[in-house]
Jmol script that loads the backbone (N, CA, C; Angstrom):
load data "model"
ATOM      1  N   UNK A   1       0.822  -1.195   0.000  1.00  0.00           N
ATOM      2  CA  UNK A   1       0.000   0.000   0.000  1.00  0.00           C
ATOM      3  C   UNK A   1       0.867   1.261   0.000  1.00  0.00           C
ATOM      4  N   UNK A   2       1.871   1.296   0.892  1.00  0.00           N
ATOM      5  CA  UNK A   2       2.814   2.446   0.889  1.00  0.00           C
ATOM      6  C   UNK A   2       3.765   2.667  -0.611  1.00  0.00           C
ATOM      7  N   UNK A   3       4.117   1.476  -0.984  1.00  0.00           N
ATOM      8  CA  UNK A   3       4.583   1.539  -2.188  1.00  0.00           C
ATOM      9  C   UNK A   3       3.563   2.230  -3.127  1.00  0.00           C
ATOM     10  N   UNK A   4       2.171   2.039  -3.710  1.00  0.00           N
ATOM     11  CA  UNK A   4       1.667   2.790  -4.658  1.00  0.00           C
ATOM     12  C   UNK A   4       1.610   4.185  -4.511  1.00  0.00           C
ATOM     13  N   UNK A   5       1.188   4.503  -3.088  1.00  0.00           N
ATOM     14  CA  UNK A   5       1.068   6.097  -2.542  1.00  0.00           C
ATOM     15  C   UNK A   5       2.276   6.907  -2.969  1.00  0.00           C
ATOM     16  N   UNK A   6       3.676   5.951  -2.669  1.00  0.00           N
ATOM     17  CA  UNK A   6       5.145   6.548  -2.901  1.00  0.00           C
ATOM     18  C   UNK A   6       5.067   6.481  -4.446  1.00  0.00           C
ATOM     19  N   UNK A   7       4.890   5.778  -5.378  1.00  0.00           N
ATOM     20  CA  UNK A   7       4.741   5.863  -6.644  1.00  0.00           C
ATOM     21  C   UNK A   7       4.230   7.055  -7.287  1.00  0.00           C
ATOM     22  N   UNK A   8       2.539   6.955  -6.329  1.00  0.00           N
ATOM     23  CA  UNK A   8       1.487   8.126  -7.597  1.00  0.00           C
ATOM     24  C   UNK A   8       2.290   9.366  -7.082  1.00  0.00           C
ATOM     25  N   UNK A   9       3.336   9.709  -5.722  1.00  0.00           N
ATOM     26  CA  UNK A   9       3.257  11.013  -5.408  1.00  0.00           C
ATOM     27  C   UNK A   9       4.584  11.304  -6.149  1.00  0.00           C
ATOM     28  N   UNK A  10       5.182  10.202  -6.286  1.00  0.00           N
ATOM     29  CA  UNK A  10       6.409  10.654  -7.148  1.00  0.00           C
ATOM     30  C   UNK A  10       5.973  10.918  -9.036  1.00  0.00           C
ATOM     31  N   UNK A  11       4.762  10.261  -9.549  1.00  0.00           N
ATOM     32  CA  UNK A  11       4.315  10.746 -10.823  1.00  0.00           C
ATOM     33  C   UNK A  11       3.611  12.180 -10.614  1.00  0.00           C
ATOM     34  N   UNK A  12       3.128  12.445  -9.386  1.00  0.00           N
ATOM     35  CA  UNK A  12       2.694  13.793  -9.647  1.00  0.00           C
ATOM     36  C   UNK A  12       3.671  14.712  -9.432  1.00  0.00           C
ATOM     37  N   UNK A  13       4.369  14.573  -8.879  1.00  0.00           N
ATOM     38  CA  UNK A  13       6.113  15.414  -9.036  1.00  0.00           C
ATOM     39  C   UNK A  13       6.551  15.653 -10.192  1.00  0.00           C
ATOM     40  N   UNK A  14       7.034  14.499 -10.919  1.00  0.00           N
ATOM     41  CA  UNK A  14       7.228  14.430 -12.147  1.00  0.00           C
ATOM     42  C   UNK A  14       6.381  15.333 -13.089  1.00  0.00           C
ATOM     43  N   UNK A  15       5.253  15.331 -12.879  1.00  0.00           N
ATOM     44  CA  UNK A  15       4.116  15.928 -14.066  1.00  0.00           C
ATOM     45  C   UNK A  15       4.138  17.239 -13.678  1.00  0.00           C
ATOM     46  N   UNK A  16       4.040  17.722 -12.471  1.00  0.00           N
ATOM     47  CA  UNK A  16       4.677  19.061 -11.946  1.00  0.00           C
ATOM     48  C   UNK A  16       5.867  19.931 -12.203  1.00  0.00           C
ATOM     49  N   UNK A  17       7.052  19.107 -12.584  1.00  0.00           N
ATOM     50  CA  UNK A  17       8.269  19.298 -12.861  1.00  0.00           C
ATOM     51  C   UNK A  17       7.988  19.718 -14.349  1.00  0.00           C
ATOM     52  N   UNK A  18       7.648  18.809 -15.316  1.00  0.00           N
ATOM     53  CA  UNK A  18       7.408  19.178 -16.716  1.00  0.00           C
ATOM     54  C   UNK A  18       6.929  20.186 -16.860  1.00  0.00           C
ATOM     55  N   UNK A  19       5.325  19.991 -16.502  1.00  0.00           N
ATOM     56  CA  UNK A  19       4.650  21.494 -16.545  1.00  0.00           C
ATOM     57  C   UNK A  19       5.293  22.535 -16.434  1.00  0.00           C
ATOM     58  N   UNK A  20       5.872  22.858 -15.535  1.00  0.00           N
ATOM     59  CA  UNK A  20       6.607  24.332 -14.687  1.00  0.00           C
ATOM     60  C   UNK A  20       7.972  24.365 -15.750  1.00  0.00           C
ATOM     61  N   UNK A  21       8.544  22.990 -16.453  1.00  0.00           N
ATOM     62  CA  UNK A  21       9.841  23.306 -17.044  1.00  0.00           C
ATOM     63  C   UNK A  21       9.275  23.897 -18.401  1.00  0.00           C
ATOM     64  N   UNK A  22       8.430  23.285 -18.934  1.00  0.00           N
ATOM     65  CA  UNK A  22       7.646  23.790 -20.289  1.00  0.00           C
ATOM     66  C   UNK A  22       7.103  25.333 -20.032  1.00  0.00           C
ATOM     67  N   UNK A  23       6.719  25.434 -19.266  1.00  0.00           N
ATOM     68  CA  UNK A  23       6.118  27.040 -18.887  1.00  0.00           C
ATOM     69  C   UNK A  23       7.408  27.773 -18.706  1.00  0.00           C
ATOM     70  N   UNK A  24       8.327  27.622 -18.169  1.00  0.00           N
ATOM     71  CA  UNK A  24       9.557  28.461 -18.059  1.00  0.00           C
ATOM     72  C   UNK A  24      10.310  28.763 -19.440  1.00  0.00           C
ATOM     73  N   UNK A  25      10.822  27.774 -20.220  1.00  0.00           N
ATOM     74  CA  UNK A  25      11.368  27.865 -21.474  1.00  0.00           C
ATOM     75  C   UNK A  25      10.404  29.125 -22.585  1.00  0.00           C
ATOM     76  N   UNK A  26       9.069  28.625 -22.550  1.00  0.00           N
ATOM     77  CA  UNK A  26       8.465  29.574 -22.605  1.00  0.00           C
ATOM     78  C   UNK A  26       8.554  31.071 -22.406  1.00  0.00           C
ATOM     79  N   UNK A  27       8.469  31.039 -21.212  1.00  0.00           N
ATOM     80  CA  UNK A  27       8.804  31.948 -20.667  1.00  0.00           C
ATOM     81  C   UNK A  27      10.027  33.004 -20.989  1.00  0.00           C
ATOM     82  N   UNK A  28      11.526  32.456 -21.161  1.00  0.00           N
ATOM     83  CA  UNK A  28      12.169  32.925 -21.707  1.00  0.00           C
ATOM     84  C   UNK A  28      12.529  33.243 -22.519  1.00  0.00           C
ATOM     85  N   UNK A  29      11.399  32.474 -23.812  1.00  0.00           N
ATOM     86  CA  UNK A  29      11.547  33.135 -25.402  1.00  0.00           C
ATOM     87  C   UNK A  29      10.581  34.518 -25.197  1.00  0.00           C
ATOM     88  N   UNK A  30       9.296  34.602 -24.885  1.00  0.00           N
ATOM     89  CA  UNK A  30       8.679  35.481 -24.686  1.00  0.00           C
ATOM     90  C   UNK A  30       8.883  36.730 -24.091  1.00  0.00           C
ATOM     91  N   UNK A  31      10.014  37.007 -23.302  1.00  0.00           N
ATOM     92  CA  UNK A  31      11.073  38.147 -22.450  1.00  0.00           C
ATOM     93  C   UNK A  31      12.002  38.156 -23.499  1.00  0.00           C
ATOM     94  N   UNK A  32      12.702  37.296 -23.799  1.00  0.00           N
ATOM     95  CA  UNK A  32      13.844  37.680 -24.838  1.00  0.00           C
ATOM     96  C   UNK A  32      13.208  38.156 -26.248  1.00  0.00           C
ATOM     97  N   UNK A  33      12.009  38.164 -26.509  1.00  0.00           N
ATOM     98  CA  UNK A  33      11.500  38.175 -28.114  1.00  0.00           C
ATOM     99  C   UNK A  33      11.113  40.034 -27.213  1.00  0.00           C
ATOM    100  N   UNK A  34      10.674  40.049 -25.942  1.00  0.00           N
ATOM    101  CA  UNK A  34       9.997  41.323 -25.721  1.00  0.00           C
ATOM    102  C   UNK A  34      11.034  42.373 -25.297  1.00  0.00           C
ATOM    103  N   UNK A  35      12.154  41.928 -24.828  1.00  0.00           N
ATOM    104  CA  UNK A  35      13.681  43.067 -24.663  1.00  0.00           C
ATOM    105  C   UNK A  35      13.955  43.013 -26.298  1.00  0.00           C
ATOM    106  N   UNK A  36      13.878  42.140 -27.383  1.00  0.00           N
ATOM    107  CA  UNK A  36      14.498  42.399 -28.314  1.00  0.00           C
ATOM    108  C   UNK A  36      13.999  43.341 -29.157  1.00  0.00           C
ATOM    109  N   UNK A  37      12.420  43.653 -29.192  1.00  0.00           N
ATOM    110  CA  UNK A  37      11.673  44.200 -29.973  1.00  0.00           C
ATOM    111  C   UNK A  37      10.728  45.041 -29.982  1.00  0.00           C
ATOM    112  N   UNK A  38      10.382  45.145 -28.417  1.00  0.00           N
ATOM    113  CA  UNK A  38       9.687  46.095 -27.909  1.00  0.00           C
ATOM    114  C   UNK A  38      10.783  46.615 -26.099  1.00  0.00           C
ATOM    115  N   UNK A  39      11.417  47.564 -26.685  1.00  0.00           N
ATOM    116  CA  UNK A  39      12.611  47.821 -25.299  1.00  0.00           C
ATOM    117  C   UNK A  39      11.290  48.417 -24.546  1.00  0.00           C
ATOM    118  N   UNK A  40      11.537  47.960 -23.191  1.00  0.00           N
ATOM    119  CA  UNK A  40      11.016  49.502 -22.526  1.00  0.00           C
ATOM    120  C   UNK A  40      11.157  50.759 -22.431  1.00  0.00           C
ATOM    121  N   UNK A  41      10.962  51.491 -21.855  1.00  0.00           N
ATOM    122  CA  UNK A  41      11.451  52.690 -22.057  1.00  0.00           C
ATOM    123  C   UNK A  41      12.467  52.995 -20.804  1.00  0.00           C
ATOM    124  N   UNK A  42      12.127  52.458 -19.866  1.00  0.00           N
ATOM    125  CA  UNK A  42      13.203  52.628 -18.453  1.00  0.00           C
ATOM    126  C   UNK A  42      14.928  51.733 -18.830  1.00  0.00           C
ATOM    127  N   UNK A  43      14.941  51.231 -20.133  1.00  0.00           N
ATOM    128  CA  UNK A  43      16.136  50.258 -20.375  1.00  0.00           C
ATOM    129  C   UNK A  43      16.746  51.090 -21.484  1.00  0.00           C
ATOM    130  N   UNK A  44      17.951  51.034 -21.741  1.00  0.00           N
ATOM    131  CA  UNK A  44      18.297  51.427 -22.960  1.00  0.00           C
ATOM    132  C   UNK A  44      18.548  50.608 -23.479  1.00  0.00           C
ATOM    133  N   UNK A  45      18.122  50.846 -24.562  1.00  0.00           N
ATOM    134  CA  UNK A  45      18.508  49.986 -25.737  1.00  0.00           C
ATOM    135  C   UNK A  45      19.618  48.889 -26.208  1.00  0.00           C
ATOM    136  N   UNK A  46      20.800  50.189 -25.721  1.00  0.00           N
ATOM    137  CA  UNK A  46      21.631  49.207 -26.252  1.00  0.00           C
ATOM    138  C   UNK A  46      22.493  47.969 -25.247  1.00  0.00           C
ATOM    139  N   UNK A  47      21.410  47.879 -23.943  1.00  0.00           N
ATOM    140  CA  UNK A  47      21.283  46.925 -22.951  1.00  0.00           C
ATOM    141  C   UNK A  47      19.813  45.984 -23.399  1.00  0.00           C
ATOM    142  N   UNK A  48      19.021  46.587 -23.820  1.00  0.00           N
ATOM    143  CA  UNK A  48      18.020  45.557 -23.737  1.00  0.00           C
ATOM    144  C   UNK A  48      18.292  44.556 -25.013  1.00  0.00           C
ATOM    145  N   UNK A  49      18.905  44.519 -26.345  1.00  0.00           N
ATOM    146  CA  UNK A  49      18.595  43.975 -27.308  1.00  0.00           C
ATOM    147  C   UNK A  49      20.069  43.064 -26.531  1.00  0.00           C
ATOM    148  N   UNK A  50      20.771  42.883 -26.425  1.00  0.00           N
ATOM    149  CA  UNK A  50      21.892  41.862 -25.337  1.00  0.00           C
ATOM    150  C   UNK A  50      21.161  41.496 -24.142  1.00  0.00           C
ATOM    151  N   UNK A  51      20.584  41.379 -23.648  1.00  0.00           N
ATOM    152  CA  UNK A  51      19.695  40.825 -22.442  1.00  0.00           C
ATOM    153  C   UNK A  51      18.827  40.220 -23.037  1.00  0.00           C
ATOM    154  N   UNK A  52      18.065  40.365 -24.009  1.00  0.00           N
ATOM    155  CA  UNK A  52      16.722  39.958 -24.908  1.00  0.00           C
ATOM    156  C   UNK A  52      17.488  38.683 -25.155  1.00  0.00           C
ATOM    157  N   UNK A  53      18.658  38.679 -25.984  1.00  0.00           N
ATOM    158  CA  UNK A  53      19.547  37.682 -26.935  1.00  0.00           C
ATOM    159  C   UNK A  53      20.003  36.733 -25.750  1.00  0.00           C
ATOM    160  N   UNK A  54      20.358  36.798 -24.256  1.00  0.00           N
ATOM    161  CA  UNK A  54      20.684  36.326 -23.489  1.00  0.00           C
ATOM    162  C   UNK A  54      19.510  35.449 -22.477  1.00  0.00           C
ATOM    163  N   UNK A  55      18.749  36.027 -22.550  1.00  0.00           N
ATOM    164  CA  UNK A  55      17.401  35.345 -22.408  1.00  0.00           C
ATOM    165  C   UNK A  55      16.883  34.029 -23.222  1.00  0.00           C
ATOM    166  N   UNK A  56      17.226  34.407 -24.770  1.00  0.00           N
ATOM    167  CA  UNK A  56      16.671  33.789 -25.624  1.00  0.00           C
ATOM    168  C   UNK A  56      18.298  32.296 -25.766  1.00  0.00           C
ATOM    169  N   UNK A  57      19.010  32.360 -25.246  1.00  0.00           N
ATOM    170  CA  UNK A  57      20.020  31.687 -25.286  1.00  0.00           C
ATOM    171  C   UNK A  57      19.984  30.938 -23.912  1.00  0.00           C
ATOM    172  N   UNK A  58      19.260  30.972 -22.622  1.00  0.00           N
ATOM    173  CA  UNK A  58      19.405  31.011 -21.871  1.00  0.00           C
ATOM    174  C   UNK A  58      18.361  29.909 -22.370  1.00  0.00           C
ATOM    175  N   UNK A  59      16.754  30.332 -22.836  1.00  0.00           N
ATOM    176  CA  UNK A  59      15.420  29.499 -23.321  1.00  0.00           C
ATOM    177  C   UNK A  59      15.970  28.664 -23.998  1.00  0.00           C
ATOM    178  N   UNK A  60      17.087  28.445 -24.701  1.00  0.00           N
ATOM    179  CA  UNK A  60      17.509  27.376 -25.793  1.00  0.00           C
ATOM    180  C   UNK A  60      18.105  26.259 -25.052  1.00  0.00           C
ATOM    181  N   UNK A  61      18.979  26.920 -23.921  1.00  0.00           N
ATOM    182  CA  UNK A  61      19.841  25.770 -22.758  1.00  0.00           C
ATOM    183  C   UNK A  61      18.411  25.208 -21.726  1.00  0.00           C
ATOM    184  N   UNK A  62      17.965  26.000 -21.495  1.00  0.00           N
ATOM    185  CA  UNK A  62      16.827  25.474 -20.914  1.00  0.00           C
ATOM    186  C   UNK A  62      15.951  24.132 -21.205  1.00  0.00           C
ATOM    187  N   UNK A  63      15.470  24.534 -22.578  1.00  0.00           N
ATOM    188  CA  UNK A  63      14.334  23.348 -23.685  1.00  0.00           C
ATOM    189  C   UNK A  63      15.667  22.636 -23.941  1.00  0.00           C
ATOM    190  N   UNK A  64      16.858  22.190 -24.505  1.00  0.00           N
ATOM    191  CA  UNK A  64      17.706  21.160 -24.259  1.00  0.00           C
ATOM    192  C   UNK A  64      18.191  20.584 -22.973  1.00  0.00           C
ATOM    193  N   UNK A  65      18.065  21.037 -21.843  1.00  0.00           N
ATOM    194  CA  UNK A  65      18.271  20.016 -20.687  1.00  0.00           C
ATOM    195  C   UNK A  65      16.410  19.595 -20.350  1.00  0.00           C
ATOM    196  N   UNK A  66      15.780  20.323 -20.949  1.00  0.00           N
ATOM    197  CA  UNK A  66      14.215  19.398 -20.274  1.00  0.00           C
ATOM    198  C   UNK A  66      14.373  18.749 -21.701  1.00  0.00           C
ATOM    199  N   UNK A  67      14.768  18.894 -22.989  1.00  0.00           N
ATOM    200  CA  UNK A  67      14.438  17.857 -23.826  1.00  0.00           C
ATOM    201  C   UNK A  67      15.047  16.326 -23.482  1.00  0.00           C
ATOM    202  N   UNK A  68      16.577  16.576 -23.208  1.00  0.00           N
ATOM    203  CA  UNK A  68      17.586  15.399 -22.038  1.00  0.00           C
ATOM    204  C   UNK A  68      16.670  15.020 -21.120  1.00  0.00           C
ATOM    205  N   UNK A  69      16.111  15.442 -20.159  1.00  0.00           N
ATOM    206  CA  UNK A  69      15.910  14.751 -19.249  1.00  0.00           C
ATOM    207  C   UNK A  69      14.248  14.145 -19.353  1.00  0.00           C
ATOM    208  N   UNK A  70      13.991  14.238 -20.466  1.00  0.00           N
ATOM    209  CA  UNK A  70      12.648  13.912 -20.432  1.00  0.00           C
ATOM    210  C   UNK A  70      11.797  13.028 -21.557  1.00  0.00           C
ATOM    211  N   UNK A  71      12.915  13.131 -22.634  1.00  0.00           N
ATOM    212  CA  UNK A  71      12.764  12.480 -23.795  1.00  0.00           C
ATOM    213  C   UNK A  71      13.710  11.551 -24.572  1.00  0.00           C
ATOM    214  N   UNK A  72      14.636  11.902 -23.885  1.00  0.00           N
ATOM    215  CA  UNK A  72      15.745  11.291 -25.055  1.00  0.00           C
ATOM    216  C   UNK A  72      15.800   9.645 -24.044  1.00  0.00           C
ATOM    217  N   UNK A  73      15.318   9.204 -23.554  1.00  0.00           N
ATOM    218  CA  UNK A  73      15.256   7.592 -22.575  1.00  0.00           C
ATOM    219  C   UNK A  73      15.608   6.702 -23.380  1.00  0.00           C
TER     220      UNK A  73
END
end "model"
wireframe off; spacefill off
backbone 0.3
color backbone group
């Protein structure tokens, strides 16, 4: 009995983990696409389009260690 409980709570971890890693990668194309192309106005420029690009490099290392750890089995 303790064994299945330890099982389902470790699959809902797991499914938790994905979710939140998929939403983050996300996340960092959508900030890096928005420093690259729409600066704010409190940033200058020629800081935001290098932060945008660093973001978006950051989203790329990101979606390759959740693609590793989640697909490639």
């Amino acid at each position: 009995m303790d064994d299945s409980r330890e099982d389902r709570r470790m699959m809902v971890t797991e499914s938790i983990g994905k979710v939140f890693g998929i939403i983050m990668v996300v996340l960092y194309f959508i900030l890096g696409t928005t420093f690259i192309f729409y600066t704010p106005e409190r940033i200058p420029e020629q800081y935001a389009k290098p932060f945008g690009l660093l973001l978006y490099a950051y989203g790329f290392f990101r979606a390759y260690k959740y693609y590793r750890k989640y697909f490639s089995r």
